[in-house]
SESE-389919 format. One line per 5 residues: number of its first residue (from 1); their letters; for each residue z, y, x of C-alpha. Coordinates in steps of 0.25 Angstrom, whole numbers. Layout:
NUM> A> Z,Y,X; ...
This chain:
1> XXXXX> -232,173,52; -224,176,40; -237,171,31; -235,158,40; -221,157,37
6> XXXXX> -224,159,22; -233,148,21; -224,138,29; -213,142,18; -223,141,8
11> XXXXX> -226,126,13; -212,121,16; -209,124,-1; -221,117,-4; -218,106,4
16> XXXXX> -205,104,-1; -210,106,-17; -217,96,-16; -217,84,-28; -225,75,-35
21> XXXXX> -225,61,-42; -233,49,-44; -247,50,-51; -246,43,-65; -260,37,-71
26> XXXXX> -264,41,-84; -276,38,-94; -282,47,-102; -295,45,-112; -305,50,-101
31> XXXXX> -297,47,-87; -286,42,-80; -277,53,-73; -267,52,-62; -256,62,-66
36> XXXXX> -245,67,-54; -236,76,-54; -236,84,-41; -224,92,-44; -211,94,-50
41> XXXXX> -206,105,-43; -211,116,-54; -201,123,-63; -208,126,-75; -222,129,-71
46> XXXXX> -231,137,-81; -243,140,-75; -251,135,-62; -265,139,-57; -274,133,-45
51> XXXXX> -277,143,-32; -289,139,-22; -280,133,-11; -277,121,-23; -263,125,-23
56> XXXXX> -258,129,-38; -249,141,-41; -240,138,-52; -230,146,-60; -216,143,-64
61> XXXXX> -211,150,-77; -198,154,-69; -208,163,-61; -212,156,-49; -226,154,-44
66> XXXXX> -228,143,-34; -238,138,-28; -241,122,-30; -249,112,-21; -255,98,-26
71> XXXXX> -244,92,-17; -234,98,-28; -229,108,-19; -223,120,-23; -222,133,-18
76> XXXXX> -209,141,-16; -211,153,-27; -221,164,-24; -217,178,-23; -224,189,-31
81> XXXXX> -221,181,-44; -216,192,-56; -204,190,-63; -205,182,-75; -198,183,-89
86> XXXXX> -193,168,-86; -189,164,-101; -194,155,-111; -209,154,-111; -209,166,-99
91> XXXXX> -210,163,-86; -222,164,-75; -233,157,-84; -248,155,-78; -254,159,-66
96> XXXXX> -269,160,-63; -277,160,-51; -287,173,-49; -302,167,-50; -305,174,-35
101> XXXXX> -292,170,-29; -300,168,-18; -304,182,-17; -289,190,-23; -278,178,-22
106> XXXXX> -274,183,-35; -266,177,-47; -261,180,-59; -248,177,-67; -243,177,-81
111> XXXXX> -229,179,-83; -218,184,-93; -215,198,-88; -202,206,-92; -203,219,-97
116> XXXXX> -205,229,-87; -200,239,-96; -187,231,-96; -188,226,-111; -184,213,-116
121> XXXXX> -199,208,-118; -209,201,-110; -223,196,-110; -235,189,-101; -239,198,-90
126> XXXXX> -250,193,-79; -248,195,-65; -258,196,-54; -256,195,-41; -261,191,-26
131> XXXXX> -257,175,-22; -252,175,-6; -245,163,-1; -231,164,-5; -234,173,-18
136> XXXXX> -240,185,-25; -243,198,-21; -247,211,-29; -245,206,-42; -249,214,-52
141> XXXXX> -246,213,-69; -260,213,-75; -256,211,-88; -243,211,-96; -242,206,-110
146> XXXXX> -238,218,-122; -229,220,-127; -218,215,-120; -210,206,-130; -197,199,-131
151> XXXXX> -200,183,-131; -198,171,-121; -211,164,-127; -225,165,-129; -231,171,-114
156> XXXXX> -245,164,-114; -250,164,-103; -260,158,-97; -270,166,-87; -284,161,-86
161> XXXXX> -299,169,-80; -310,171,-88; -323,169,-79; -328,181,-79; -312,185,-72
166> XXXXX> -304,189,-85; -289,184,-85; -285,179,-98; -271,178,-103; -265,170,-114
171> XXXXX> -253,177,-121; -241,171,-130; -238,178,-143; -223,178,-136; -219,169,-152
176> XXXXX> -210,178,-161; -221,190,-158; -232,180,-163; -239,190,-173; -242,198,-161
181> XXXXX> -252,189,-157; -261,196,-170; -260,209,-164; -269,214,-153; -257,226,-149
186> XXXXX> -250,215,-140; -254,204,-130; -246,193,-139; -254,180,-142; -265,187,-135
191> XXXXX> -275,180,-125; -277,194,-116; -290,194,-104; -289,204,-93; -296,207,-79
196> XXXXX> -288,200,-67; -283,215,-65; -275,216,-78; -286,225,-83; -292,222,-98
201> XXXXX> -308,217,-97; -316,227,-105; -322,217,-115; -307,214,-122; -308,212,-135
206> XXXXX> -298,224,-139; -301,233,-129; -302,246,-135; -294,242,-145; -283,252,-149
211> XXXXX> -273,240,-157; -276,231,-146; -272,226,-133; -285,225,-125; -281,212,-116
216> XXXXX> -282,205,-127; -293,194,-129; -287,187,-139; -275,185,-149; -268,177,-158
221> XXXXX> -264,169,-149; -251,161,-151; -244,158,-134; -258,154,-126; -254,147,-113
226> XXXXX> -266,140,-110; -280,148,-105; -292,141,-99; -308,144,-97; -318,135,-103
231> XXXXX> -327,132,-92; -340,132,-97; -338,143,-107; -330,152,-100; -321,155,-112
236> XXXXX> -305,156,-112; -297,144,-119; -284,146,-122; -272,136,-127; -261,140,-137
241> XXXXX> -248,135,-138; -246,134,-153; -233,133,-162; -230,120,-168; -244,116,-168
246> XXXXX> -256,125,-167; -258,125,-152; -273,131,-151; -283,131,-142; -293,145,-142
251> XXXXX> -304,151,-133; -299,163,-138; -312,173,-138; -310,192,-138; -304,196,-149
256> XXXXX> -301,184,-156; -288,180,-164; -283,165,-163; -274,168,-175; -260,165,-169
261> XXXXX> -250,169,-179; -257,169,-191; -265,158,-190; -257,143,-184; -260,129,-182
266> XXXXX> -245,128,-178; -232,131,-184; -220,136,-179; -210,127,-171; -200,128,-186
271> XXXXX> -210,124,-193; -213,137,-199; -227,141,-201; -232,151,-192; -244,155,-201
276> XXXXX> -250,146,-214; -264,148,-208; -271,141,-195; -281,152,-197; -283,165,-203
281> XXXXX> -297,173,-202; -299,179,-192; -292,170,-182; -300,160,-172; -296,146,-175
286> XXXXX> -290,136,-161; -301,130,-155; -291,118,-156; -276,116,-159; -265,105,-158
291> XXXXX> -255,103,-172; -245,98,-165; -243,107,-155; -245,102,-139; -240,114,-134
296> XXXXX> -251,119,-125; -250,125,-111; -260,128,-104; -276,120,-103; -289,118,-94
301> XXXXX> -301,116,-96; -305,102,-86; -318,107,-76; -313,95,-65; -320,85,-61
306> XXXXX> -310,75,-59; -310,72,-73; -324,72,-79; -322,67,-93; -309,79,-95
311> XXXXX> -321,90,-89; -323,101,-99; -308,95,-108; -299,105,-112; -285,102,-104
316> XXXXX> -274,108,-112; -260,106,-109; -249,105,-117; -233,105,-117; -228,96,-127
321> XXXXX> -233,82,-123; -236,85,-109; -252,83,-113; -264,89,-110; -273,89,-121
326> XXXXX> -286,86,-116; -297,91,-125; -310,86,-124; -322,98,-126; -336,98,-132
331> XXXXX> -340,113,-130; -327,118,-133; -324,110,-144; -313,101,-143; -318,85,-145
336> XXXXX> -304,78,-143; -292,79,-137; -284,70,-128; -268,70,-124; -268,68,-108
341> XXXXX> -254,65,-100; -244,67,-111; -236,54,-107; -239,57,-92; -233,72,-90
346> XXXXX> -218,73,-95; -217,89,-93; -223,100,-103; -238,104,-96; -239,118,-94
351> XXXXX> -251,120,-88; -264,113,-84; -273,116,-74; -287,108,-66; -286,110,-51
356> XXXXX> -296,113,-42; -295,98,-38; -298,95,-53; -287,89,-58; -278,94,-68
361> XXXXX> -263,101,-65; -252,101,-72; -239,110,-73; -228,105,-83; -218,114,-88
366> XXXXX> -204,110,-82; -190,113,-73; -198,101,-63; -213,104,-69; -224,97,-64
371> XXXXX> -238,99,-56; -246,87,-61; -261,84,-57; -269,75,-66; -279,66,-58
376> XXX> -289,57,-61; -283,41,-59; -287,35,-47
């Protein structure tokens, strides 16, 4: 009885969430798309990630987790949700789906967490837990970025499986400890891969290592918030969100260092130069950068087939502009690149995702963000 009464609550907040707005038509080189906001009712949405039922959950910096339906309702909060240092870049960042959800109903979320210890510092930390209807249950920290350190900025964090079940999470280099990223004793400007359980996959690069952390997979990362999986290759991509200039894209391999501080495309937001050198020996090159800066979010690689001439194209989104950089792959070399909906989405994107209807999802990073489904023009 009381689970019934849940779920009539549960309903009656979604009912009354509910937004949405007119389509508006858009050209593109390779189609025409109907673009509509379905909501308005978000405040400051970070992250969002699909569950079987179709239904999205989607997480609020503040430190709500809500559930979301393609008729823009919106949950009231879920419970279970950790506290979050809410300040600056900090908040409740991404949110990912177990890849046998059907089988555990788990999820897992990023956050900034406080010190435990009651210091001044903070850091990413990973939560799973078990997803009921009206939130999460058994939650349990399953990895916690070190050290803790005094910053609002740089968090990552994006969460995205590997095929064969491995988590990966993208770290920030939290910006005045940049040099950190060059050092393996700490999880700064690290990419870090883990089992679902928190435990470290024996194949790490590091582990064994005494001088080294063995989460890591790779470093020299500068603030990586976007993560996806090439879907032929299986490999992990990741997005960089550069200084001024030098945002990079890298399919970041063990062990490997991306060269982030002493080796930049971008300088800093002065105008002083981070580093004289875009590479230095020993460091992997981007796969592809932007000089200007797009300030990059989060990307997808399109598999749908409501758009046939995008399959296979890089999807990366991007704050300034509120464009998606659509890039078109041979292999995995990039062939060209096309801005999509930069006159059409008025709020900063802050994450992308394809639904399991094929079309691409929106979340924009605002007081009144925005869920907004991309569509092929009728």
């Amino acid at each position: 009885m009381l689970r019934t009464l849940l779920a009539v609550s549960i309903t009656a907040a979604l009912a009354l969430n509910a937004s949405s707005a007119a389509a508006e038509t858009v050209s593109t080189e390779r189609h025409k798309v109907s673009i509509t906001s379905l909501t308005n009712k978000l405040d400051k949405p970070w992250g969002m990630s699909f569950l079987p039922s179709g239904e999205l959950l989607v997480t609020e910096k503040s430190g709500a987790l809500r559930r979301v339906k393609l008729d823009g309702s919106i949950s009231v909060p879920l419970t279970g949700v950790p506290s979050v240092v809410n300040k600056s870049q900090g908040g409740l960042l991404d949110v990912a789906v177990d890849p046998n959800f059907a089988d555990n109903n788990y999820v897992y979320i990023s956050y900034s967490e406080a010190d435990p210890q009651g210091g001044e510092g903070n850091s990413t930390a990973v939560m799973r837990a078990t997803l009921t209807d009206t939130g999460l249950t058994n939650g349990k920290v399953i990895f916690r970025g070190a050290p803790k350190y005094k910053s609002g900025a740089h968090f990552g964090s994006r969460l995205v499986f590997a095929p064969d079940g491995h988590l990966f999470i993208t770290l920030g280099d939290r910006y005045s400890a940049m040099d950190d990223a060059q050092t393996l004793d700490n999880h700064h400007g690290k990419v870090v891969r883990i089992k679902p359980d928190g435990s470290v996959p024996s194949d790490n690069p590091f582990v064994g290592k005494d001088d080294a952390l063995p989460e890591i997979w790779s470093y020299g990362h500068r603030n990586v918030q976007g993560a996806a999986i090439h879907p032929t290759t299986g490999k992990l991509w990741t997005v960089e969100h550069g200084p001024k200039g030098g945002d990079e894209i890298n399919i970041p391999e063990a062990g490997k260092n991306y060269g982030w501080p002493i080796a930049t495309y971008g300088v800093d937001y002065d105008g002083s130069i981070i580093s004289d050198k875009t590479h230095v020996e020993g460091t992997i090159q981007p796969h592809y950068y932007w000089v200007p800066s797009i300030a990059t979010s989060n990307m997808i690689f399109y598999t749908g087939d409501k758009f046939p001439a995008w399959q296979g194209d890089l999807l990366v989104a991007a704050l300034k502009g509120s464009q998606v950089a659509r890039l078109d792959l041979e292999g995995d070399r990039v062939m060209h690149e096309e801005t999509l909906f930069e006159q059409a989405v008025e709020q900063r994107i802050r994450d992308i995702e394809q639904g399991p209807d094929g079309y691409i999802y929106l979340i924009t990073d605002d007081r009144a963000g925005q869920l907004i489904q991309i569509k092929p023009a009728e």
